[in-house]
C-alpha positions as CSV (number, residue, x, y, z in Angstrom):
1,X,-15.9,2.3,-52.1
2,X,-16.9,4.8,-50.0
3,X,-20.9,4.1,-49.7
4,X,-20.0,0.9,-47.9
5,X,-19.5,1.7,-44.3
6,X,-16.8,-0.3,-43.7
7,X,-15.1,3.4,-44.4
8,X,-16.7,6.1,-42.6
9,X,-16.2,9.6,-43.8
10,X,-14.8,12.1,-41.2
11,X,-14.4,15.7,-40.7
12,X,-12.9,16.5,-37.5
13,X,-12.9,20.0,-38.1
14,X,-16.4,20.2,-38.6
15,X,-18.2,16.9,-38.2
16,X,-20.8,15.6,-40.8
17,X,-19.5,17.6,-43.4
18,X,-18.1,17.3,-46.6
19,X,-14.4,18.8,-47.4
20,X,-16.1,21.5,-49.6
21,X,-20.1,22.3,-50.4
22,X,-21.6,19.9,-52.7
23,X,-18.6,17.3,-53.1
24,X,-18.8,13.3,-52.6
25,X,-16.5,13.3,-50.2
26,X,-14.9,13.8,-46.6
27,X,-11.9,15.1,-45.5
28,X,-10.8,11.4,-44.4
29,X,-11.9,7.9,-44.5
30,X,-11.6,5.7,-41.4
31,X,-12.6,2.8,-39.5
32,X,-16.2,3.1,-38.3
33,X,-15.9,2.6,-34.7
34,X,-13.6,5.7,-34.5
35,X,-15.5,8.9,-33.3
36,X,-15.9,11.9,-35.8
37,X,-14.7,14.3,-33.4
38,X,-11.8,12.0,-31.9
39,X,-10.0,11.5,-35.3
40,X,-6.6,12.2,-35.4
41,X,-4.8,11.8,-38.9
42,X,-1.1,11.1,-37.2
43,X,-2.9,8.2,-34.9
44,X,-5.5,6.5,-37.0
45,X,-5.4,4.8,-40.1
46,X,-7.4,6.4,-42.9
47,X,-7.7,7.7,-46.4
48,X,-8.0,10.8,-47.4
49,X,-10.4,12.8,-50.0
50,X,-8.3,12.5,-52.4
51,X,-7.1,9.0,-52.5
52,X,-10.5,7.7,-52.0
53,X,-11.2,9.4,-55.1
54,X,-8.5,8.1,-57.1
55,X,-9.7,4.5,-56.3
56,X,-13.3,5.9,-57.3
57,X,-12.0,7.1,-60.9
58,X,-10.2,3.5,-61.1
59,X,-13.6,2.1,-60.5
60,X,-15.6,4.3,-62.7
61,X,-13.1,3.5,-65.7
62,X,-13.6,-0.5,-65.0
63,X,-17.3,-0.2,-65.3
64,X,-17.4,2.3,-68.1
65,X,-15.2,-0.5,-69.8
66,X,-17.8,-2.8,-68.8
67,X,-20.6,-0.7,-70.6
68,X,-19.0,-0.3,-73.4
69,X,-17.9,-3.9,-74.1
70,X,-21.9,-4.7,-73.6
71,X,-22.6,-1.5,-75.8
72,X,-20.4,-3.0,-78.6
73,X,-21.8,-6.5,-78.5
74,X,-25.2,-5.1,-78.9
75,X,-24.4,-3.0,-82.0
76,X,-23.1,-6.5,-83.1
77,X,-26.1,-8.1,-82.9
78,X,-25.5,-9.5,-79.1
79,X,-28.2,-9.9,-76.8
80,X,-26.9,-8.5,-73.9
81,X,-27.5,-6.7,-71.3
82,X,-25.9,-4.4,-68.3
83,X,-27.1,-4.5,-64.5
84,X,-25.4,-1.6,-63.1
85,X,-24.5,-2.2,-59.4
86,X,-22.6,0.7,-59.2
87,X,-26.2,2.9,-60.0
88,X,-28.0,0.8,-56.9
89,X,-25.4,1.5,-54.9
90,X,-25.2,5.8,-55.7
91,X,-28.7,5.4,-55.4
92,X,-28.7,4.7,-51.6
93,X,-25.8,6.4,-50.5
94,X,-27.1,7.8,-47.4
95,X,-24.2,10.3,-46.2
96,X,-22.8,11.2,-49.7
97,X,-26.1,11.8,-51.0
98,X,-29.5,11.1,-49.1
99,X,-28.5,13.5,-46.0
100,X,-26.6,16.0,-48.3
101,X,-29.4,17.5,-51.0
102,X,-26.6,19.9,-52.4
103,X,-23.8,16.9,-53.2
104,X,-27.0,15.4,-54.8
105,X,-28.3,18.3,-57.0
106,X,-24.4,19.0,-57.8
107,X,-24.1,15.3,-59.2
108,X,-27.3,15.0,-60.7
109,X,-28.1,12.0,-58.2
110,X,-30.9,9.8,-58.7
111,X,-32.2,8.2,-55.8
112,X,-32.7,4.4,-55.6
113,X,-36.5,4.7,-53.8
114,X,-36.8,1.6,-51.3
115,X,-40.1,-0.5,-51.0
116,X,-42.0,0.6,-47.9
117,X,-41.1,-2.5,-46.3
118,X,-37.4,-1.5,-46.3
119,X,-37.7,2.7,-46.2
120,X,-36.2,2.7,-42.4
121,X,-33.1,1.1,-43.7
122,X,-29.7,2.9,-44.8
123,X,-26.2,2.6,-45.5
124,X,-24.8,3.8,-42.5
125,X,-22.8,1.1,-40.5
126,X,-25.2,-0.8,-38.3
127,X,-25.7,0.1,-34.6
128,X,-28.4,-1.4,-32.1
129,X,-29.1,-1.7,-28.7
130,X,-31.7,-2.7,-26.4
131,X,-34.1,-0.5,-28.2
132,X,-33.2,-2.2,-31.5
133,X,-31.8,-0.9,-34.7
134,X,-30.3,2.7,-34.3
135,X,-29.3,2.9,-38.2
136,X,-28.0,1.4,-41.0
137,X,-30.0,-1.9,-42.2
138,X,-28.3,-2.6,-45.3
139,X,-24.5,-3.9,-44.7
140,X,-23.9,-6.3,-42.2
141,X,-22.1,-6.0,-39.4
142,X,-18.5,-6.3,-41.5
143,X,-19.7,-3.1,-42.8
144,X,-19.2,-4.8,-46.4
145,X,-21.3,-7.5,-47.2
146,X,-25.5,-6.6,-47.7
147,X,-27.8,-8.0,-45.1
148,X,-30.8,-9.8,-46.2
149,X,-32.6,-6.8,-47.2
150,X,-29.9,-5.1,-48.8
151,X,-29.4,-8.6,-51.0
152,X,-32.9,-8.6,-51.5
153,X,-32.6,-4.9,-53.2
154,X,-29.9,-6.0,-55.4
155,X,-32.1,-9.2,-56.5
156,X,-35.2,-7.3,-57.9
157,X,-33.0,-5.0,-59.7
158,X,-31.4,-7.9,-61.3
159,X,-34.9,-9.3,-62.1
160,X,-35.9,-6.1,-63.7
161,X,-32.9,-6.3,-66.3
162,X,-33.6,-10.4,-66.6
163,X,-37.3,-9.2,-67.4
164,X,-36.1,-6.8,-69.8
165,X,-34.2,-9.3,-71.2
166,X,-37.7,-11.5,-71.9
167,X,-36.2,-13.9,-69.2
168,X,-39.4,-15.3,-66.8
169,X,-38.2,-13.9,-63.3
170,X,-40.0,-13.5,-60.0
171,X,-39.9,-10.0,-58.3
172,X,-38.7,-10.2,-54.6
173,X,-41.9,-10.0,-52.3
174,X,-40.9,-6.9,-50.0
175,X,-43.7,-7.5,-47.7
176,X,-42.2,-10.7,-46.8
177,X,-38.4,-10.0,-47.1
178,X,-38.3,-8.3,-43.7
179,X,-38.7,-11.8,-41.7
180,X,-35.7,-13.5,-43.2
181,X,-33.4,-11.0,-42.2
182,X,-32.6,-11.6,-39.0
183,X,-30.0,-9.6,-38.2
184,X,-32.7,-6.7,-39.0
185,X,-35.2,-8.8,-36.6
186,X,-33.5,-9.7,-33.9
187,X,-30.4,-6.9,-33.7
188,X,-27.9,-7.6,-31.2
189,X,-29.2,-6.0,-27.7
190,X,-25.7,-5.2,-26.7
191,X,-23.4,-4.1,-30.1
192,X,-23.8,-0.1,-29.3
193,X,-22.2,-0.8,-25.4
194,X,-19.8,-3.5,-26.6
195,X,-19.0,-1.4,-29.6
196,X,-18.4,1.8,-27.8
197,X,-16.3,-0.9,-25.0
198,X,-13.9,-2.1,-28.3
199,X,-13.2,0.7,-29.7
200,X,-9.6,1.9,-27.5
201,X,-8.5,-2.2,-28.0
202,X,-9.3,-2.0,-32.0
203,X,-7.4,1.2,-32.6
204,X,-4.3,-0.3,-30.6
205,X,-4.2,-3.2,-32.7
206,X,-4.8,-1.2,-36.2
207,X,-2.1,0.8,-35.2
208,X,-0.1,-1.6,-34.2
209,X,-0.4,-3.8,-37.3
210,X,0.1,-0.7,-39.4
């Protein structure tokens, strides 16, 4: 839940890291248009390390049931198979894992590589401007959903386990997958002023709906 930008990991003690050397996590979770160094605990709504980990273990035990209800039908003769979203998604976790090789090597992490087509794109929350994308690429601007690209990731990776499976399947064509996505194409010229210009109303109304 935490690779999604939707929640952005803070440290307002000391911005960009982790609440101790080599862990998954930040001190706090919190909307993405607050600012690192403005975030205040008693003023804006967030999770901490802690409980963002506790909904991580609940999600880990799901899918491990998951694996093991496929690893059961197969002893039993079942031809089935597991596409491990979860994996994809570790794999390009840019701030838990990408930008911090110690959480990685302390996790065993295995990077999900990204066609060349796609290798500017990222996890973070997407920001543009006139220039054009500043980061992210791969979750719309909900912070939730995948763009184009980012579906188009998940796709092959399903083909791969369809293929496996002796199922005829069509790999996505990278080179071409860039000009569908047109938030990627065409980014909004203004989101980086009108976001920074939002920000103040959106934390009133958080807090007020809190």
């Amino acid at each position: 839940m935490t690779i999604a930008p939707i929640a952005k990991g803070v440290n307002p003690q000391a911005p960009g890291q982790k609440w101790r050397p080599g862990s998954r996590y930040f001190p706090f979770y919190t909307d993405p248009w607050i600012g690192e160094a403005s975030f205040d605990p008693a003023k804006h709504r967030h999770l901490t390390h802690q409980q963002a980990r506790a909904v991580d273990s609940a999600i880990d035990q799901y899918n491990d049931t998951i694996a093991d209800a496929v690893r059961h039908a197969r002893s039993h003769g079942r031809d089935w198979f597991l596409f491990d979203l979860c994996g994809v998604l570790d794999g390009l976790a840019y701030r838990r894992f990408v930008t911090d090789a110690e959480a990685g090597e302390h996790h065993a992490w295995q990077p999900q590589r990204l066609p060349s087509d796609l290798a500017d794109l990222d996890t973070r929350f997407f920001r543009s401007d006139r220039t054009g994308r500043l980061q992210g690429g791969l979750f719309g601007l909900d912070g939730i959903h995948p763009t184009t690209c980012g579906y188009g990731i998940v796709a092959d990776e399903l083909v791969g386990v369809l293929a496996a499976a002796g199922v005829p399947a069509k790999h996505v064509d990278f080179a071409e997958l860039p000009s569908e996505d047109t938030l990627n194409q065409r980014p909004p010229a203004l989101m980086a002023t009108a976001f920074d210009l939002a920000t103040p109303f959106l934390t009133r109304l958080v807090s007020r709906a809190r």
